[in-house]
Every structure is written in structure tokens, then in C-alpha cells.
C-alpha positions as CSV (number, residue, x, y, z in Angstrom):
1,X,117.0,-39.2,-0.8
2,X,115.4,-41.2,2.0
3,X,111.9,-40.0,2.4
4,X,110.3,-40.2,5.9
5,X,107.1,-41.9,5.7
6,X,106.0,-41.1,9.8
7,X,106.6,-37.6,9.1
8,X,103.9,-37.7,5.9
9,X,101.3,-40.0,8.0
10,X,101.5,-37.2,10.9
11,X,100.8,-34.2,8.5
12,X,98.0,-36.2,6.8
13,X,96.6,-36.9,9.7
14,X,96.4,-33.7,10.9
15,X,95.0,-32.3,7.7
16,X,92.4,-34.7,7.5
17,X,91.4,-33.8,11.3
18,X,90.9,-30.4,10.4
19,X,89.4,-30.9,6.7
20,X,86.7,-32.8,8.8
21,X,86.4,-30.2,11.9
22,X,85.7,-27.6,8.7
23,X,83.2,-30.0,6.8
24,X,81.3,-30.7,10.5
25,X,81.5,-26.6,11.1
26,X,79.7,-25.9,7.4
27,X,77.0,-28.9,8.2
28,X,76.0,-27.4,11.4
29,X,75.5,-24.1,9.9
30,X,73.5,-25.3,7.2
31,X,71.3,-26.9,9.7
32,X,70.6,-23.8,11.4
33,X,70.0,-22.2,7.8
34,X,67.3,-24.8,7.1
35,X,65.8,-24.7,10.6
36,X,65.8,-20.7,10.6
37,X,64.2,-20.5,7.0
38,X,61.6,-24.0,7.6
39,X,60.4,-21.4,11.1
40,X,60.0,-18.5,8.4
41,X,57.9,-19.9,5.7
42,X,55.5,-22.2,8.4
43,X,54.7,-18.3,10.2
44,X,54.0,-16.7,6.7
45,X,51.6,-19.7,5.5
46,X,50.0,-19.2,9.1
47,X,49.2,-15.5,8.9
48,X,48.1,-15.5,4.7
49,X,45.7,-18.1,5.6
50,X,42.4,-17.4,3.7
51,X,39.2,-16.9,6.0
52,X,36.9,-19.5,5.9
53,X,32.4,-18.9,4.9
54,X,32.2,-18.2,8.6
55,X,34.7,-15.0,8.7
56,X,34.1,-11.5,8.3
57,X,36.2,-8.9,5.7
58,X,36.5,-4.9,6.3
59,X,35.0,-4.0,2.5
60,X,37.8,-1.2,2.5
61,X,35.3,1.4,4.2
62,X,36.6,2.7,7.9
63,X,34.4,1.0,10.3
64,X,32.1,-1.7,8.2
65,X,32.7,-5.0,7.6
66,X,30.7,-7.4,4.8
67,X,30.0,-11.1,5.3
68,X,31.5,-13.2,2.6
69,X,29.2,-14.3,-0.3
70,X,26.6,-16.5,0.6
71,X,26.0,-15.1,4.0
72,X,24.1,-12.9,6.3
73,X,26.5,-10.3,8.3
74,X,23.9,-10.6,11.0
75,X,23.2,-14.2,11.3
76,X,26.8,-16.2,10.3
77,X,28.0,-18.2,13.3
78,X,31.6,-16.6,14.4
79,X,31.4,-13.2,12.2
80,X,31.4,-9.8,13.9
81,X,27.3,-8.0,13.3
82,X,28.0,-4.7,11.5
83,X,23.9,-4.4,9.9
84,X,21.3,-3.0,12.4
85,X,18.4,-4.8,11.4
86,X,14.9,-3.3,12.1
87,X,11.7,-5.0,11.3
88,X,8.1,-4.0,11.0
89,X,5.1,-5.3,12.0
90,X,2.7,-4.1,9.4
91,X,2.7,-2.4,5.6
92,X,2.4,0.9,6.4
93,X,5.2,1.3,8.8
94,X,7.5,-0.6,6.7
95,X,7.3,2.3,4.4
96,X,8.0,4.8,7.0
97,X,10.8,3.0,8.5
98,X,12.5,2.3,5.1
99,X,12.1,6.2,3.9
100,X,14.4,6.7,7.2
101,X,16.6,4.4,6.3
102,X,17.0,5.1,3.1
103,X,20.6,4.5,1.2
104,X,21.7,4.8,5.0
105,X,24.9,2.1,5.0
106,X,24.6,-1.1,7.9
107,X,20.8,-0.6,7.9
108,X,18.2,-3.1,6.8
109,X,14.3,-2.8,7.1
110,X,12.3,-5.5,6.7
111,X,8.5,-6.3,7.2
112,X,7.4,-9.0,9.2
113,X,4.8,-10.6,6.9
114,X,3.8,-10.6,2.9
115,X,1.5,-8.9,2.3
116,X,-2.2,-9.6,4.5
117,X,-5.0,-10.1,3.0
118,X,-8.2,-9.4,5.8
119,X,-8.0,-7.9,9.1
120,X,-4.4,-7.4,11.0
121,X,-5.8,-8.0,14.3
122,X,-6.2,-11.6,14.1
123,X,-2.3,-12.2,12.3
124,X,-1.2,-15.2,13.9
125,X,2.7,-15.7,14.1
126,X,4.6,-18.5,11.8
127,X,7.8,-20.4,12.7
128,X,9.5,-17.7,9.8
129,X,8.0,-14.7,11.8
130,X,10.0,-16.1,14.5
131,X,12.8,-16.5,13.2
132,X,13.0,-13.0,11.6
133,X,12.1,-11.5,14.4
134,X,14.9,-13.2,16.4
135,X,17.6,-12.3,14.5
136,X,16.2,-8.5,14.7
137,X,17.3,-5.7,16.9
138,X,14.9,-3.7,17.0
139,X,10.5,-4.7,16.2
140,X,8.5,-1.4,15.3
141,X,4.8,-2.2,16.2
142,X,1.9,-0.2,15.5
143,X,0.5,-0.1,18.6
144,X,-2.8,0.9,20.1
145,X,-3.6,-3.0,20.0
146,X,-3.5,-4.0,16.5
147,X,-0.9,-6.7,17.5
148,X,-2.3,-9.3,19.3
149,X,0.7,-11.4,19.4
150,X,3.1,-9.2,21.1
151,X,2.6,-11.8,24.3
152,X,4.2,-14.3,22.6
153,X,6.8,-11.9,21.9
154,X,7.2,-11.2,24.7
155,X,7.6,-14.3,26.7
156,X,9.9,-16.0,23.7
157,X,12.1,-12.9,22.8
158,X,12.4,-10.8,26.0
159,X,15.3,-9.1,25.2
160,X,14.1,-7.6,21.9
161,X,13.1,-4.4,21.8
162,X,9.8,-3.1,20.7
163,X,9.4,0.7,19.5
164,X,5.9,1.5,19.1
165,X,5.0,4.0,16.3
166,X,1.6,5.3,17.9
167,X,2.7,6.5,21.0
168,X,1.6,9.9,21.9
169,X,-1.1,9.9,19.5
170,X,-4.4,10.2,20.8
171,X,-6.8,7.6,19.6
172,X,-10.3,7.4,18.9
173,X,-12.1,4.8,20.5
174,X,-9.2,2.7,20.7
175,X,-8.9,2.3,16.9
176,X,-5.3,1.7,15.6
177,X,-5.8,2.5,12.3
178,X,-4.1,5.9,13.1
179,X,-1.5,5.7,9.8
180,X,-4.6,6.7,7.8
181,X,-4.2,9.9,8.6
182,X,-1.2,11.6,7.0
183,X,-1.1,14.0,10.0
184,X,-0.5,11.0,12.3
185,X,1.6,9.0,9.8
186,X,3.5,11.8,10.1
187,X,3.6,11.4,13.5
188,X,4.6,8.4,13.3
189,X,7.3,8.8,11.5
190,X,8.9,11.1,13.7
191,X,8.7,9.0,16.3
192,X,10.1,6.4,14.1
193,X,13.2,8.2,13.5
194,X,13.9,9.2,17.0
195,X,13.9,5.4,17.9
196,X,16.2,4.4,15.1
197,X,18.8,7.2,16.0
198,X,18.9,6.0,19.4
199,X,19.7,2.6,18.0
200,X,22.1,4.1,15.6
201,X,23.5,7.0,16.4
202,X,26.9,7.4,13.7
203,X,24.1,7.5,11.0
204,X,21.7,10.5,12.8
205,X,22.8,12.4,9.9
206,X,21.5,10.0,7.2
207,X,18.3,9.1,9.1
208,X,17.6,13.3,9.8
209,X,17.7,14.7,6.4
210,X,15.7,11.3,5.2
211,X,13.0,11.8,7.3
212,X,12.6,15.2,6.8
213,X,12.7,15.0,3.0
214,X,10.0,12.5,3.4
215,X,8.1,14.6,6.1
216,X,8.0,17.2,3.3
217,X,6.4,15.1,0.9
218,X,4.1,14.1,3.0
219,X,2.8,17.7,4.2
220,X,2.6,18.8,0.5
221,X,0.2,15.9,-0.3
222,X,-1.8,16.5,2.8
223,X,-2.0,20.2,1.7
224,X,-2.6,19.3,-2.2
225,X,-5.5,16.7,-0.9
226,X,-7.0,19.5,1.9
227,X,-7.2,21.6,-1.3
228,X,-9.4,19.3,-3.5
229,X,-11.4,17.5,-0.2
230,X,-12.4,20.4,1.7
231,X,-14.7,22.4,-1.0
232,X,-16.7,18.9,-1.4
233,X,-20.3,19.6,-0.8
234,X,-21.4,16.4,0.5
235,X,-19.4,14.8,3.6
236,X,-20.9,11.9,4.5
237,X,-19.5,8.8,3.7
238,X,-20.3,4.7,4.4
239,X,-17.2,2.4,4.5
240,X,-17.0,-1.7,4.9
241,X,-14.8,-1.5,8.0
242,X,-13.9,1.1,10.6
243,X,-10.4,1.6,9.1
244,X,-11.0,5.2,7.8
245,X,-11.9,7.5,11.4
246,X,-8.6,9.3,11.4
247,X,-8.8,10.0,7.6
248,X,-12.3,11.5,8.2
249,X,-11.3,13.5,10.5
250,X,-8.6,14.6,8.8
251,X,-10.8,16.2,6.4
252,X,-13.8,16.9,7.9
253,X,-15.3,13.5,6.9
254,X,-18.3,12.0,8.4
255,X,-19.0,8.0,8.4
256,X,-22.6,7.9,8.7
257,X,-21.9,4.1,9.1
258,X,-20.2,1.0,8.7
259,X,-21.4,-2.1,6.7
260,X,-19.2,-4.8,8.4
261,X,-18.3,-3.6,12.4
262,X,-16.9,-6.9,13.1
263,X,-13.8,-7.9,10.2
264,X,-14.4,-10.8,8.1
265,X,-18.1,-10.8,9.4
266,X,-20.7,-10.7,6.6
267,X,-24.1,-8.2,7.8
268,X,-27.1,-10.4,8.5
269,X,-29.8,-9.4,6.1
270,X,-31.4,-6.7,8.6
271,X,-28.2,-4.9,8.9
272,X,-27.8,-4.7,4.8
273,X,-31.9,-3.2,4.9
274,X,-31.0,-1.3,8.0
275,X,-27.7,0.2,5.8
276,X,-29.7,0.8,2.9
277,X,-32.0,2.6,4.7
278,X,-29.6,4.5,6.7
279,X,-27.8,5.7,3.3
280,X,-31.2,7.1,1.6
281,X,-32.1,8.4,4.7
282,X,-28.9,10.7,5.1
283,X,-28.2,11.2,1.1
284,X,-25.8,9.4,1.6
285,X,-23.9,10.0,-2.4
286,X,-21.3,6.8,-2.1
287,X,-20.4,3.6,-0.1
288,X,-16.2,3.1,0.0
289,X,-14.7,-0.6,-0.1
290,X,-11.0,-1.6,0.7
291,X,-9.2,-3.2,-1.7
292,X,-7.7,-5.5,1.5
293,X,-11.6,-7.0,1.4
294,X,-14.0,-8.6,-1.2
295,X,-16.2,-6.1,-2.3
296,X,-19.1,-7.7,-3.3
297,X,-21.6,-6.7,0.2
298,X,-20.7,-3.0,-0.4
299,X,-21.5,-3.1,-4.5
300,X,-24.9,-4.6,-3.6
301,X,-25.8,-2.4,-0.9
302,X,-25.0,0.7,-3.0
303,X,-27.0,-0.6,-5.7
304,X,-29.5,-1.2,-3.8
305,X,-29.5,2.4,-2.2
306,X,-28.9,4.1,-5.3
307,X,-25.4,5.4,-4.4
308,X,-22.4,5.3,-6.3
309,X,-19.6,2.5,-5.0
310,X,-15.7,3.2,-4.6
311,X,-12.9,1.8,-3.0
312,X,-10.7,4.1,-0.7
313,X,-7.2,2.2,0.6
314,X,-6.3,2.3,4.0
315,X,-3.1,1.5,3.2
316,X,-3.0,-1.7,4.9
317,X,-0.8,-3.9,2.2
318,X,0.9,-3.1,-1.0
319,X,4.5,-3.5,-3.0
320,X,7.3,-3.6,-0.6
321,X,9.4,-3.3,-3.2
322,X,7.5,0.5,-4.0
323,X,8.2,2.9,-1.1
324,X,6.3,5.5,-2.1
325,X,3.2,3.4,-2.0
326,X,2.0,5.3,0.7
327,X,1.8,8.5,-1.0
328,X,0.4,7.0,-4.2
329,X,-2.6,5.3,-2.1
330,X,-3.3,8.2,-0.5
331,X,-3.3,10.3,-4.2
332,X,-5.2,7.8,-5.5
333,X,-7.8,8.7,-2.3
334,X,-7.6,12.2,-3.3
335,X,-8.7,11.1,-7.2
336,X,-11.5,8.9,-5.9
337,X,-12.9,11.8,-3.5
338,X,-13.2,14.2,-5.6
């Protein structure tokens, strides 16, 4: 049998034509494969990406959001501010301001300064103050002129606002020592917590029932020390600096004078005779120091008079960490009184 060898070489041909259109077919599909899935894993690397130091994460909790470790949720460059921060200028209103923020989420109180030792008139501002205070949203102030700095304030940080505790309150020859009072601390804080709900209002609820549980406390103390102060026979009373003329007249107190008019300014060695005289001469029983001041001028003088020597706290510095430290100066008043 003769075998045609043409006939072969054309069938060959034409199976190897198509073996290769088949192979070229499967390659291009595989190409498309590998591009399709290469797309696909590049997009899922792109949106599990971890956040860097500088990013924000929700905590789980609708509507907050933490800063990562390490940071400040207020201060980190690129992160969304979820923490109202509210500072205080002095001691006293620290305490207030932190009752009313108490275990309320997203708030944080801070004071201004450590604690001051001498008069809080003549507080000059530090680089740190600054800085705190520009990272703030809101600066509670006394008032009434016991911050002297607030022009500085003013012209550096314009756009901070300032919520002043004393206003409304009625002063007494322009003295700001107006906390000393528990009637006008309370005051105070009232006005405190007005301000803060106006800067917060989702947490009204929080800063209400705070305030008024600490309102509460602080009416029963002023009733508790009205109840030991007021049978006191003797009412006259000599303190080192005019810190206490709200307290007196809080209870029907009256400062037959003061040894130092002037803060940080020693009496000459008339004014001590002229005190010592003034004390025997009004039976004057006892001479009250601050425990802000060295108390060595008021010991002497009430030796010298023959009264008895105490120290009364205007509450003008103590443990931020304690915030019922007003309360506890002002039982420790009532103790010394009577």
C-alpha cells in the first residue's frame, strides 16, 4: 500500500495550526486571570492599611473617637478633636469645674498653674501656661480682676473664649476673693455649668445632675457650718490678708483688721503696735493666718496681744488630685471657728 506522504504533511499541518491557536487562546486567558487577581489583592492591601501615630480610631462607642497610644486627641497633627478641653485659672475653680465634669466622657479639666504659693494677683504667665491655654477651648477665670494677665491673653489667643465665674456677683470693694463664700462658690458654680453646657450640649445631662449633686453638698455644709458659727459669742476677727470678706459676711463675721493690706508686704513696726493695740482694744479673742503665707508676723502679733493664733484657708491652693478639697477646707474652717 502506497502511503501519501502530502496528504499526512497537510493534516499535520493543520493540527499543529490549531494545537497552537488553542495554546495562544489558554495564554491569553491566563493573563487576564493574573491581571484580574494582581488588581484584587493591590485594592485589599490599600484599604487594610494600618493607621499611622497621627490617625484617629472610633473606640467602639457611637460618636467618640480615641487618639492612638502616645497621643493627645486634642493636640495630634491630622486626628479629628473629640475632648472638649476646659482650663482654669485658679484652685478653687478647678474644683468647681471638675465636680461638673465629673465622669462626663470627651471632657477634660485642667488648671492652669501648680499650685501658687503668695498672692494670685501678681501670677505671671510661663511659655507652658501658653501653651495649655492654646490648645484649650474654653479658659474659666475668676474675674473681678484677680487675673492680671488676661491682656496678654487676649492680644496672643483672641479667639479663645474666656467664661468668667464671678459674673453677677456683687463684690465688695472690688475684692475677688468671692469663692470664699460657699454661697457665692455656689454661685459660681452655676454659672460654671451653664457655660460648659453651652460648649457641650450632648453631655447637659451629665453636667446637670453633677452639679446639682455637688450644689447639695455644698448647701448642707453651709447649713452644718451656719449651725456651729452663728451661736459664737465673740465675732470679731483679725486676718493677715483681705482674703476672708465674703466668708465674714457669710456668717456674720467682723474683721476688725488686717495685718498685711498690701500681699507679700511685711507691716512696718508701727502697724504691728498699731495691730496689737487695735486687737486689745476691741477684745479681739484670735488673729487667723493662711496657710498660702508664712505665718510667722501673725504668731508674733498674737502673742504679743495676748490672743490665741489660727489659720483659716481661703482655699486658694491645694491637691488637684482631691476634689473635694474645697469642702474639706471649708470643714476644717468650721473646726477652727468654733
Amino acid at each position: 500500500m502506497q502511503v501519501n506522504i502530502r496528504k499526512i504533511n497537510k493534516a499535520a499541518g493543520k493540527t499543529g495550526s490549531a494545537r497552537r491557536r488553542k495554546i495562544t487562546a489558554l495564554l491569553l486567558v491566563l493573563a487576564i486571570t493574573m491581571l484580574t487577581l494582581a488588581t484584587a489583592c493591590a485594592s485589599d492591601k490599600n484599604s487594610e492599611k494600618i493607621p499611622d501615630d497621627e490617625t484617629t480610631r472610633t473606640t467602639g462607642q457611637p460618636g467618640t473617637v480615641t487618639a492612638p497610644s502616645g497621643t493627645n486627641p486634642a493636640t495630634s497633627s491630622g486626628s479629628t478633636k473629640s475632648e472638649l478641653v476646659v482650663v482654669t485659672s485658679v484652685y478653687p475653680l478647678y474644683l468647681a469645674a471638675a465636680q461638673v465634669a465629673r465622669g462626663v466622657n470627651g471632657v477634660s479639666v485642667r488648671n492652669l498653674t501648680e499650685n501658687i504659693t503668695g498672692c494670685l494677683h501678681d501670677y505671671q504667665l510661663t511659655t507652658a501656661n501658653m501653651k495649655t491655654l492654646e490648645r484649650a477651648d474654653a479658659f474659666i477665670i475668676n474675674g473681678a480682676d484677680l487675673e492680671d494677665y488676661l491682656e496678654t491673653i487676649a492680644r496672643d489667643l483672641p479667639d479663645l473664649q474666656i467664661i468668667e465665674a464671678a459674673e453677677g456677683i456683687a463684690l465688695t470693694d472690688e475684692n475677688p476673693h468671692v469663692w470664699v463664700s460657699i454661697s457665692l462658690m455656689m454661685q459660681q458654680v452655676e454659672n460654671i455649668t451653664r457655660e460648659m453646657i453651652e460648649l457641650d450640649p450632648a453631655n447637659r445631662e451629665g453636667f446637670v445632675k453633677n452639679a446639682e449633686d455637688y450644689l447639695a453638698r455644698l448647701d448642707t455644709l453651709r447649713k452644718e457650718m451656719h449651725a456651729s458659727i452663728d451661736p459664737l459669742p465673740q465675732r470679731k476677727i483679725i486676718t493677715v490678708h483681705e482674703a476672708f470678706p465674703y466668708f465674714a459676711s457669710e456668717f456674720n463675721l467682723e474683721i476688725a483688721g488686717v495685718i498685711e493690706r498690701e500681699p507679700d508686704s511685711e507691716p512696718s513696726a508701727a502697724e504691728m503696735a498699731a495691730t496689737i493695740d487695735l486687737i486689745k482694744a476691741q477684745k479681739v479673742s484670735a488673729v487667723f493666718a493662711e496657710p498660702q503665707y508664712p505665718k510667722a508676723t501673725a504668731e508674733l502679733i498674737a502673742k504679743e496681744a495676748g490672743a490665741r493664733f489660727y489659720t483659716l484657708d481661703p482655699v486658694a491652693s491645694g491637691d488637684l488630685n482631691n476634689l473635694d478639697g474645697y469642702l474639706e477646707a471649708m470643714e476644717r474652717n468650721r473646726l477652727v471657728l468654733i
